[in-house]
N, C-alpha and C positions, 0 to 999 in steps of 0.2 A: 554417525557422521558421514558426510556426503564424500566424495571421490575429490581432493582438492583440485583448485583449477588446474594448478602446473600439472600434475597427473596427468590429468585429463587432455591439456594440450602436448604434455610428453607422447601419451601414446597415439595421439590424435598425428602426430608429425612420426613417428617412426612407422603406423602402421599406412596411410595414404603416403609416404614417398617410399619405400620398401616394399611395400604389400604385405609385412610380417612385424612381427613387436619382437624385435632382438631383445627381451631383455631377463632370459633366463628363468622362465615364469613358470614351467612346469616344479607341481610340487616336490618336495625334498624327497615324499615317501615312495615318487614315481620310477618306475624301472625302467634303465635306457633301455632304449629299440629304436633302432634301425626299420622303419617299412617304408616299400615302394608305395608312392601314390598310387590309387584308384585315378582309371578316367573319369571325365564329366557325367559320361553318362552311366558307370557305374556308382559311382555318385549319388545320380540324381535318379538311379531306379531305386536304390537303396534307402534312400531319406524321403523318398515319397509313397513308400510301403504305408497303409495303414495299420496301427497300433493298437495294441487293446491295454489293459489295465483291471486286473480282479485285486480284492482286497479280502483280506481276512481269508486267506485259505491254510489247508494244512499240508505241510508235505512231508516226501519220505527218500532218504537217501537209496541212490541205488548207481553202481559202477561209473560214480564220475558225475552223475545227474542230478537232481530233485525232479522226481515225480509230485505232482500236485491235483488231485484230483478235482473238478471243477462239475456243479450240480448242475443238471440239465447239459453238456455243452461237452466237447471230446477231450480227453485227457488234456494235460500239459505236462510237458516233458523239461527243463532248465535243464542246461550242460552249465556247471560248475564250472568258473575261472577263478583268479585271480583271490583274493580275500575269501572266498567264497570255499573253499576247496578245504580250508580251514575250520571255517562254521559251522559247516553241513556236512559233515563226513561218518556221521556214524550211523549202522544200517539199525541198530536195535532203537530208534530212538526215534519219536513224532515231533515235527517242528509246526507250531501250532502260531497263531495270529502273523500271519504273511500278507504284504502286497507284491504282488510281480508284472511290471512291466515287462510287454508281453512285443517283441517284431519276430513274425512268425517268417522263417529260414525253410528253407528248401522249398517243394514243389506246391505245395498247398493241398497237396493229395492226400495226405498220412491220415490218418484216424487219430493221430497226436498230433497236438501243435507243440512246435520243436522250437526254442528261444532261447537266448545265451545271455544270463547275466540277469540284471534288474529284480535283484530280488531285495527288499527291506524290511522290517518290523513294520507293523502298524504303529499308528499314532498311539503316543501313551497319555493324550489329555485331546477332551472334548472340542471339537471350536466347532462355533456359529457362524466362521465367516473365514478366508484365507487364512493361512499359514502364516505365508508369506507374498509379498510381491515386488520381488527387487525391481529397477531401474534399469534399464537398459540404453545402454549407448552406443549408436553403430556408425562408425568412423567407412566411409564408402567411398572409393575413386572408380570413374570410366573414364579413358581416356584422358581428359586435363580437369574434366571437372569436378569437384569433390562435394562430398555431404554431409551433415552430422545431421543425427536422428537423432531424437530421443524417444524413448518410448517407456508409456506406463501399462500396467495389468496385466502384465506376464504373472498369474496369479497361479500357487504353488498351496498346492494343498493337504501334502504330507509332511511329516518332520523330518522325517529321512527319504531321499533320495537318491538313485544311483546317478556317475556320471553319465551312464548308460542313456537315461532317459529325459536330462537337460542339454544331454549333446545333440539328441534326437528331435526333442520336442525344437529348439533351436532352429537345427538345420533345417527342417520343413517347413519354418515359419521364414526363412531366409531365402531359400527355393521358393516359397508361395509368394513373396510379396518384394521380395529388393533382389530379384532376378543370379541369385548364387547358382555358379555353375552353366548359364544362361546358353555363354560361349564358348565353353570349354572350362578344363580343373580351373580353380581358384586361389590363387593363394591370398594368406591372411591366417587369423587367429580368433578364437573366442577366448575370452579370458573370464573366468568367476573370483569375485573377490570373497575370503573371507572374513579379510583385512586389507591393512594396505604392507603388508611384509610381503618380501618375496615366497616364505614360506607359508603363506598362506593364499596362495594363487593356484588356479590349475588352468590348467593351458588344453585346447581342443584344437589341432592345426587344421585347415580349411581342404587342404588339400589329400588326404586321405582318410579313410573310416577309423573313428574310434578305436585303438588297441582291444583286443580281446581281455588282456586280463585287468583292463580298466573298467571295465563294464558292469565288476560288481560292486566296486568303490562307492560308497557310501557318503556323502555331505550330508550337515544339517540344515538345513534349507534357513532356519531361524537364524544363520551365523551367516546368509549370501549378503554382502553390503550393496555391491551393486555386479552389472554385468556387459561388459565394453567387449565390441565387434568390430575388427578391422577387416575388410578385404578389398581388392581389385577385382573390378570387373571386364572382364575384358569387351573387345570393342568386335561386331559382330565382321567378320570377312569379307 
């Protein structure tokens, strides 16, 4: 079932006259934190990093990390957050059919590529064709004038997903093409439904980087109903 209108006009009028959807949407399992915004341009060197994505690999616990060795191609290194710290903690043990979204950190120098988070199981059943491909709705202001987008074929081709890498794929696609960040930070919100309860929303604030120990959180991409975008854009100097 589709996002009702009132919904939709609810958050279409909180997020274009506020710039944020007050309305308490991080999920229940989320841990408060306090963080300082990133600037624009931290921001937007960060979200326009290029990504990788291996599948099916095997890794191995070690002081905080998963090592995951990768054929032809230089190590991979995970730093362990959040859900994650829990999973993957024991050294004697092989963890075997892995996908990990991959935003390689630090210099680009290493002989390891170094990446925090995004780790999921593989698919446990065949498809011929998408996963998934939620709906997207992006509620837009500059200045006085405003937009509703809709948008199809955000297509999703795993069962599981980190928030890691819907927050990521997102913002680069909002950077590349509806001008985020343009003029400076942003405010606004991404919201994923997995319903329409409040506990079953997760909430992505526009104006700084992903929390680190959300980065291993896990959705099932089969359970996304839809996915509504508020922000402001600001107006250039």
């Amino acid at each position: 079932m589709k996002m009702t209108t009132f919904l939709k006009a609810t958050l279409a009028a909180g997020i274009l006259a506020t710039g944020s959807y007050a309305g308490g949407l991080l999920p229940t399992t989320a841990h408060a934190e306090v963080q300082k915004g990133e600037t624009a341009k931290e921001l937007i060197d960060y979200y326009s990093k290029p990504y990788f994505e291996y599948k099916n690999l095997t890794g191995y616990y070690e002081n905080g990390r998963l090592d995951l060795p990768i054929p032809n191609a230089s190590a991979l290194s995970v730093k362990l957050v959040g859900k994650d710290l829990e999973k993957y903690n024991a050294q004697t043990k092989t963890y075997d059919g892995l996908d990990v979204f991959v935003v390689p950190e630090g210099t680009g120098k290493q002989a390891t590529t170094n990446s925090i988070g995004g780790v999921t199981k593989k698919n446990k059943q065949q498809y011929f064709d998408v996963v998934s491909s939620p709906e997207i709705l992006i509620y837009k202001k500059a200045g006085f004038a405003s937009e509703a987008i809709t948008l199809r074929g955000f297509d999703l081709y795993k069962e599981e997903m980190t928030l890691k890498e819907l927050d990521f794929r997102l913002r680069q696609m909002l950077i590349k093409d509806y001008g985020l960040y343009k003029y400076g930070s942003t405010e606004g919100e991404i919201i994923i439904f997995t319903d329409y309860n409040e506990k079953d929303r997760y909430t992505f604030e526009l104006h700084k980087k992903l929390q680190e120990h959300r980065m291993s959180d896990v959705i099932d991409t089969r359970k996304i109903k839809e996915i509504s975008i508020g922000f402001r854009v600001r107006n250039k100097n």
